[in-house]
N, C-alpha and C positions, 0 to 999 in steps of 0.2 A: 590501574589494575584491570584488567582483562574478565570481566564477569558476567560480560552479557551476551546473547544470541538476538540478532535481528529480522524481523520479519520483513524482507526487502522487496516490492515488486517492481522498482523501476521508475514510479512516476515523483512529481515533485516532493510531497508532505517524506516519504518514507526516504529517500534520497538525501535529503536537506538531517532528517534523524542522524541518520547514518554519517555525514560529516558534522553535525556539533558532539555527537557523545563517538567517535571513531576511536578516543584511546581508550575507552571502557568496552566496544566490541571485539568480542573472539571469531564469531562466528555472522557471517548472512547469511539468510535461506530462502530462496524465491519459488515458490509454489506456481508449477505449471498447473493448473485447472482447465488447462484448454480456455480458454478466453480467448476472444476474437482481436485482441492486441497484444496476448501474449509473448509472440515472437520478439516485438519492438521492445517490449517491459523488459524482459529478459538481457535482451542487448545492452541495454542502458543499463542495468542491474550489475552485468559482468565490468562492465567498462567502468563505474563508478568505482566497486570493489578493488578493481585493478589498479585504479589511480591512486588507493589509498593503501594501499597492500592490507585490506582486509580478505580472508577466504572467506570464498563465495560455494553454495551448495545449491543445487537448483533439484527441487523433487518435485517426481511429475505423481501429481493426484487427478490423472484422469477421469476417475470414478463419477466424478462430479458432474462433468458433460456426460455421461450415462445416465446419472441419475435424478440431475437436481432440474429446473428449469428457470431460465432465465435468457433474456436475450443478449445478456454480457460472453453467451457463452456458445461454441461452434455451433452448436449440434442445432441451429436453424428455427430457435421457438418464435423470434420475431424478430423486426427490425429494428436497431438501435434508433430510439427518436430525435429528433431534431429540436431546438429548442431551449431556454433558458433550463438552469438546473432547477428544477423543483419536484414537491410529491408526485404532481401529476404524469411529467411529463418523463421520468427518471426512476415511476415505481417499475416495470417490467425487467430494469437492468440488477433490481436485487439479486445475490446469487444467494437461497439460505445459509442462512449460518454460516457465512465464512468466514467469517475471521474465529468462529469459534472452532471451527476445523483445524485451521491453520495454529491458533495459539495452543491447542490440542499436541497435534505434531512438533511443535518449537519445544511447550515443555517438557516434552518428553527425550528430545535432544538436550536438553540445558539438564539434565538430570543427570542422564546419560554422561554427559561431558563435565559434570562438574561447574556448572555455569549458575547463577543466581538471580539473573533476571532476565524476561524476553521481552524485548521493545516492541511496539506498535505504532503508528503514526495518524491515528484516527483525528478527526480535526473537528470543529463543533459544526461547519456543514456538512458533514454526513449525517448530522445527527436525526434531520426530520424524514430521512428516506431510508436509511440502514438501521435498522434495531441492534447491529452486531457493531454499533460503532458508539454507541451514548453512553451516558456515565456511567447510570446505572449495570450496564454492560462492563465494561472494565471493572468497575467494583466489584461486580459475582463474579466474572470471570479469574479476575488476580484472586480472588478468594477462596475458589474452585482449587486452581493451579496449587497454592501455597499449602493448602489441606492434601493435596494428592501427591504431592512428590517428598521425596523422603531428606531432601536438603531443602526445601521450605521456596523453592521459585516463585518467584512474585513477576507480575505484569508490573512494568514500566510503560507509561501512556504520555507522556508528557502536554503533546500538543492538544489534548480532548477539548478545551476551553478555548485555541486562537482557533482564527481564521484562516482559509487559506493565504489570503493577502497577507497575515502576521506572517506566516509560517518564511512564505517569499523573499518576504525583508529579512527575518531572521535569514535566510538562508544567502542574500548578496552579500551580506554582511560576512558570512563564513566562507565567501570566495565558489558555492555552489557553482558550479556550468551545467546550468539548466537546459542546454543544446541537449544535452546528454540523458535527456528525462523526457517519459512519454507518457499522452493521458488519455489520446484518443480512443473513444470504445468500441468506435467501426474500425481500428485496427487498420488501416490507409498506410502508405509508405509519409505520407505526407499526414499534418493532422489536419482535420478536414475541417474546424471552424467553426463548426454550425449545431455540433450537437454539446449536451449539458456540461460534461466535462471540458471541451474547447472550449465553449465562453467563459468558464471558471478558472480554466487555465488564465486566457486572456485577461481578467479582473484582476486577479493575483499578482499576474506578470507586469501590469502595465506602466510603461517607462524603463522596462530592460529586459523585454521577452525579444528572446533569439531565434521564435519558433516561427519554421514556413509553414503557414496555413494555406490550404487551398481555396479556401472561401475568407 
């Protein structure tokens, strides 16, 4: 049964979602925020959707690069750093509250549409750098959502507790083509290798990563 709405950006964790629960998705929906790898997320977003004849909706929340700060995002705050993934090195790339933007916007399509739950793909490392990604998090939030909508929508989170490396394996397993998923957050036609999310990529992926790094 067709009951769910996905929040889909492109990169591996939400990609890998999106093919083990695909007969339970109605809907994807990839939030343009302007992000400095947007374009690539996007790509890979459609192309996934397409392969699995899911409809794909792509809504542009520009508002964000106007107003929020963060160097994940165009509008010039700083440079994406270099470096293993951790608080240090990876707090600048917070964008506030977005996933609580975003699962904002989703519920109220799955409302809209008669849909009963909205997927996330938040993974347990994000947990020490994003607030909008920890349990705690998903539990207000699905709590929020089910109190506000008037057919009872719930957050579905599944991956909150693996890794990304779990997520990975779940994902060869289900036949993923992770060619097709993008993570870098300097946005490169290539991913560039070097910063938090490419070496995380690279842990994850290791012994069947497809991806050309530049470094």
């Amino acid at each position: 049964m067709k009951d769910s709405i996905i929040i889909l950006s492109g990169g591996m964790d939400s990609v890998t979602l999106l093919h083990e629960f695909q007969e339970r998705i109605a809907l994807a929906v990839t939030f343009d925020y302007h992000s400095r790898h947007a374009e690539h997320e996007i790509a890979c977003a459609r192309w996934q959707c397409h392969k699995l004849g899911i409809p794909h909706l792509v809504i542009n929340i520009d508002f964000m690069e106007q107003y929020f700060r963060s160097s994940l995002l165009k509008n010039g705050y700083e440079e994406i750093p270099d470096g293993q993934y951790d608080e240090t090195t990876m707090k600048s790339t917070v964008v506030p509250f977005r996933n609580g933007v975003m699962l904002s916007i989703a519920a109220g399509i799955a409302e809209s549409q008669g849909l009963q739950h909205v997927l996330m793909a938040n993974h347990s490392g994000d947990h020490f750098v994003y607030p909008d990604c920890r349990p705690d998090f998903v539990v207000a939030m699905s709590h929020a959502i089910e109190e506000g909508t008037t057919n009872g929508v719930t957050l579905f989170a599944p991956y909150t507790p693996l890794s990304k490396r779990e997520i990975a394996l779940r994902g060869r397993e289900l036949g993923v083509d992770y060619s097709h998923t993008y993570s870098c957050y300097k946005g490169h036609d290539r991913h560039c290798g070097t910063c938090g999310t490419c070496i995380e990529r690279k842990e994850a992926l290791e012994g069947f990563d497809p991806t050309e790094y530049e470094a």
